[in-house]
N, C-alpha and C positions, 0 to 999 in steps of 0.2 A: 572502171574508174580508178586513178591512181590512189591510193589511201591515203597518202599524204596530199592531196588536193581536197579529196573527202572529208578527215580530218581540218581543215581549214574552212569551207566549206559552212561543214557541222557547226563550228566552233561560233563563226561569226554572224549565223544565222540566230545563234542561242544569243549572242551578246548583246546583239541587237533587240531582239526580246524581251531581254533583262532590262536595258536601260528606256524602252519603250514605257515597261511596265512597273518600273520602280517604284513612281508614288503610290499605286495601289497597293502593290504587295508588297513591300520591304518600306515603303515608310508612308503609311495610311496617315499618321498624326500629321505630317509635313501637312497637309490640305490642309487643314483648319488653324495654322498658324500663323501669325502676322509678327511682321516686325515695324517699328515705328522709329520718327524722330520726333520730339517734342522739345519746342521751345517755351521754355517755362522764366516766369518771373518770381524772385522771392521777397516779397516787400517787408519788412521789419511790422509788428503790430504791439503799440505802443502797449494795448491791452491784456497782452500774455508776456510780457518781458520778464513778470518776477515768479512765472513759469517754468524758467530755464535759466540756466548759470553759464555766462560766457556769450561767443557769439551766435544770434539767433540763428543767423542764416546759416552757417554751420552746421547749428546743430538741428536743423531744418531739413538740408540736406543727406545729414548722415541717417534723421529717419527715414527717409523716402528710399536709401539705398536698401535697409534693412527690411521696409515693407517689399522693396522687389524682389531681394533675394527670397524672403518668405515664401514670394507667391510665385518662387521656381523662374523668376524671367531673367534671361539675360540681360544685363543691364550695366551704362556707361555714364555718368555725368558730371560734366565739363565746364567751366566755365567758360563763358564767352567777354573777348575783349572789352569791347562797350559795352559799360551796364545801361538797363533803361533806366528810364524816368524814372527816382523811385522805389529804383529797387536794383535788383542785380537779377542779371540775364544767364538761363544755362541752357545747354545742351543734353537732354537725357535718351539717349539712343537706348533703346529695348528692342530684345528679339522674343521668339519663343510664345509670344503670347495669344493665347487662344480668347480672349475677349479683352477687344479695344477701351471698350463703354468700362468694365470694369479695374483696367491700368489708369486708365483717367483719374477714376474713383481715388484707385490707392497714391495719387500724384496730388488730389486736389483736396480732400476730405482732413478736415483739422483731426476727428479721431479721438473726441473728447469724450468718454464713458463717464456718467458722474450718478452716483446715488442721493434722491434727497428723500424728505421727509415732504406730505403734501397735506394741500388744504382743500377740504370738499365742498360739495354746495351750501351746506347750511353756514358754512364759515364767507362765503363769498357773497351769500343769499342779499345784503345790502347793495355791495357795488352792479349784481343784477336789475335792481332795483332801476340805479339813478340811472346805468345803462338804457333801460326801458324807458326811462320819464324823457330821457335827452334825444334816443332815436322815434319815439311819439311825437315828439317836438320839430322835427328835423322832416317826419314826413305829413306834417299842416294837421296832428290832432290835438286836438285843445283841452286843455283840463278839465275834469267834470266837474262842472258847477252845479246847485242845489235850483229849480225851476221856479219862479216870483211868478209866476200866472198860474192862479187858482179859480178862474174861472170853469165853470158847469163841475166843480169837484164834492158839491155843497151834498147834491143829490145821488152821489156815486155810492154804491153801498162797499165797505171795507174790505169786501174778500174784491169785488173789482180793480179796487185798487192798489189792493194789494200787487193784482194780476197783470197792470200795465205797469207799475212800477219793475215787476221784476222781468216784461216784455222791455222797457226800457233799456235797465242794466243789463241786459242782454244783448243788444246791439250796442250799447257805450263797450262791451267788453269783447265783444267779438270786432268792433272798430282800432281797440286799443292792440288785441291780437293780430292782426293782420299788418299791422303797421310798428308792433314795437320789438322788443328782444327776439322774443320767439319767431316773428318773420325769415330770421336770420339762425338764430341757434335753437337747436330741438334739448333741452333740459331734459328730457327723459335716457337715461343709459346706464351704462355700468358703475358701479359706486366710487371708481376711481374718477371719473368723468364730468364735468359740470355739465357737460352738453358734448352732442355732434353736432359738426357743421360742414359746409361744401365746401370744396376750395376755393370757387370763385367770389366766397364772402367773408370768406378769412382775414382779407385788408382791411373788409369796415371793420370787421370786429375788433381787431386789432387796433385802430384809429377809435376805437370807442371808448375801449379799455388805455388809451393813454391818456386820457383825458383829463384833467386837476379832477374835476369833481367825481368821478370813478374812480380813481386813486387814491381821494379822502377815503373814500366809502368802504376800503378793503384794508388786509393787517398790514403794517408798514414793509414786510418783508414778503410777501406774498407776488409774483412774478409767471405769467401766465406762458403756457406753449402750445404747441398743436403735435397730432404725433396719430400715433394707431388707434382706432376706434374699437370700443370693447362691446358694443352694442349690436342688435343685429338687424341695425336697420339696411335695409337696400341702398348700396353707392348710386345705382345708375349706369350706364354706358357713355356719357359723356365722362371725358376729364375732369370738368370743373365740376360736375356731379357726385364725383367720387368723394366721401365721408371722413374726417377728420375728429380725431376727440379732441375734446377744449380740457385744459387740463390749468393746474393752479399748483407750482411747487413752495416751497418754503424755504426760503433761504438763511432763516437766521440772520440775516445781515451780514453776510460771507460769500465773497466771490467763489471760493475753493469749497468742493461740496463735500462731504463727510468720508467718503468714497472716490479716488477717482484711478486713473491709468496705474501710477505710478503702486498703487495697492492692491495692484493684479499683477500675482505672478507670470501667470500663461492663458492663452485662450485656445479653444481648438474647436473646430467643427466637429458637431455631433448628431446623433438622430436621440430624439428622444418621445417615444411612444409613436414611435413609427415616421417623426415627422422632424424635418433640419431644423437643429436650436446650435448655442452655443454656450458651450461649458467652460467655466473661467477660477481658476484656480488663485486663491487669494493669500498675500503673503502673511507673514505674520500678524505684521501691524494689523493689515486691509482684513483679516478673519475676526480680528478683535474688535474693530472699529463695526463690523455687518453684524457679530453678535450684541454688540447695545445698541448699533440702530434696529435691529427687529425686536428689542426687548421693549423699547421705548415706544413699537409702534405693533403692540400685537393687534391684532384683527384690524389692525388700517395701512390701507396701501402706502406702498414705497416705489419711489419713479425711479427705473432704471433710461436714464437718458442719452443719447447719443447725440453729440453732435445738436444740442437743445432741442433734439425731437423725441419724444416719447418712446420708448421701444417696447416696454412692458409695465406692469405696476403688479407687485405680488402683495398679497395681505399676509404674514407671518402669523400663524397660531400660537406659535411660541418664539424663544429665543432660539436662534439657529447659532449656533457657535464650529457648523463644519466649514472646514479653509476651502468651499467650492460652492458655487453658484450657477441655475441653468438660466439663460434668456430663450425663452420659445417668443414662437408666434407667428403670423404667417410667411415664411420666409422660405425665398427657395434655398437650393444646393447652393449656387453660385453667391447668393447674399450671406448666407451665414460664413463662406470662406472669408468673403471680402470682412467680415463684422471681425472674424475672430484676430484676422490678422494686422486690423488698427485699432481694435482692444487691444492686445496681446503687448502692444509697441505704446512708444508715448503719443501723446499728443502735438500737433506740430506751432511749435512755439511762432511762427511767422506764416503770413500770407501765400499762399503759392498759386499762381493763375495759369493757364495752357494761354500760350499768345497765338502759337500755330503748331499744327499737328499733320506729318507726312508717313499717313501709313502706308504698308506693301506688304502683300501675301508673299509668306516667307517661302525658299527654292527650295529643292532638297539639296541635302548637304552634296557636294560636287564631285568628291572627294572617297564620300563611303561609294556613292553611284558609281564613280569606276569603276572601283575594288569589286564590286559586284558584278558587272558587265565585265572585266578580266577572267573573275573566277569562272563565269557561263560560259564565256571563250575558252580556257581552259576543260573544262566538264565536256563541254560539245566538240572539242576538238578528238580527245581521246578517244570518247566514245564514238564517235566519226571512224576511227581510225582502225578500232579495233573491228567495228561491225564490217566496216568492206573486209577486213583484211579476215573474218570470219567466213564472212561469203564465198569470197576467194579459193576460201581453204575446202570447200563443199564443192 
């Protein structure tokens, strides 16, 4: 055979190979990478304006560019001619991204970190109360009244009586259980916790607790959430099954909480005792400001909240005056990414919605593929070339 036909031969045989097998071997990451367009709206939110200085939507914008460079995605966005209804309409074109569900996250998530001070059961213990008297009321039980028929009681001897009387309140009290607070929130859990509760009862309770007379009944600054449960009760396998702690923070009478973004310097993902937390480095002020709120609050929890969802509550032995702070708890690899890097960033001063969303599993670059399928043509041509023209030589 001619070596120079061999030689070519060889060559196109390997090239072919090469560009067959590319995504496996020369760019295995390429599979699990997606590129996306999203159409996003940015609505101005009358509630966070004195948040931010200048234009919201701007500076709306310029975090979400920040959060994507963070999280390594290629990233483009544009304004589009007609604004909506409302708001104003962009174009955020991402490549590079290996989870959709979590780009979403860091497009759509305000990203508010705030520390408060909280109030526990024995502080709440009243507004439980009227809660109770108003859902007893709500599902037809009737207040316990005192019994006017004394009839055959004349002859009863006192330990008898004693014995229906407390067979009575026994069923008044297991009647009032079944149908009042407790039906709905379990009061027994961890000391940060007023109770757990399912998901799918979190709207009464919440419609319970807004109520004037539940509202008298608690400290004027006091403001309830839902968040991670500290207790070890069983979620369930249903959804709405799943376990939420009820929780009571303190406000002081102050939107802006002792603590928040702007008084963290950095955040980053960490493992700590073997398990994903996120470690967050506090500036000057923000270390000054965590060491008098843990002085102020030794041995009682302190809410680290996200986004007005509970994330942890640590109880302080002492004054902690180090410029760092860990948040554990159950979280995976991929949540505590996402946590450290809208800790790390501001909070986003305006509303952001996804109106429509076009993802596609990203190609391999087209470009390196060549270069690579040239070089095998190359490698298998020589080598083509040289082996007949060895054989030859034999």
């Amino acid at each position: 055979m001619n070596r120079w036909l061999a030689a070519i031969i060889t060559g196109t045989i390997l090239a072919i190979l090469s560009w067959i097998t590319y995504p496996v071997f020369f760019a295995p990451k390429n599979e699990k990478l997606y590129s996306a367009t999203y159409r996003i709206r940015v609505k101005e939110d009358t509630s966070r304006k004195s948040r931010v200085a200048g234009n919201p939507v701007a500076a709306t914008i310029n975090i979400l560019s920040k959060r994507l460079a963070a999280a390594t995605y290629k990233h483009e966005i544009t304004a589009v001619t007609n604004s909506g209804e409302g708001g104003t309409l962009f174009d955020a074109r991402i490549s590079n991204m290996d989870d959709s569900s979590r780009c979403k996250e860091l497009l759509t998530r305000r990203g508010l970190i705030q520390f408060r001070e909280m109030y526990l059961l024995p502080d709440i213990s009243p507004a439980i109360a009227v809660a109770d008297s108003i859902l007893q009321a709500e599902n037809g039980v009737v207040p316990e009244t005192k019994s006017t028929n004394t009839t055959n009681t004349d002859n009863i001897t006192p330990e008898v009586k004693a014995l229906l009387d407390s067979m009575n309140f026994s069923e008044q009290q297991e009647l009032k259980r079944s149908s009042g607070i407790v039906s709905i929130l379990q009061l027994e859990g961890y000391a940060a916790e007023i109770g757990t509760i399912k998901i799918r009862d979190t709207a009464r309770l919440g419609e319970l607790f807004r109520r004037k007379e539940v509202i008298n009944s608690m400290p004027f600054d006091a403001q309830y959430c839902f968040g991670k449960t500290f207790s070890d009760a069983n979620s369930g396998t249903e959804p709405g099954n799943r376990l939420l702690g009820f929780y009571f923070i303190r406000t002081r009478g102050r939107e802006k909480a002792v603590i928040e973004n702007e008084d963290i310097a950095s955040a980053t993902d960490v493992y700590e005792n073997g398990r994903p937390a996120v470690s967050m480095e506090f500036t000057t002020a923000g270390s000054y400001a965590w060491g008098n709120l843990t002085e102020i609050n030794i041995g009682k929890p302190i809410a680290m909240l996200f986004d007005n969802s509970l994330l942890t509550a640590p109880a302080p032995q002492q004054r902690l005056d180090g410029p760092s702070s860990i948040i554990t708890g159950d979280f995976t690899v991929s949540e505590t990414q996402e946590l450290a890097i809208l800790i790390g960033g501001a909070a986003l001063p305006a509303d952001v919605t996804i109106l429509s969303a076009e993802t596609r599993k990203q190609e391999a670059p087209q470009g390196k593929k060549l270069l690579i399928s040239l070089l095998a043509f190359v490698i298998g041509a020589v080598a083509g070339f040289f082996i007949v023209n060895s054989l030859k030589s034999t």
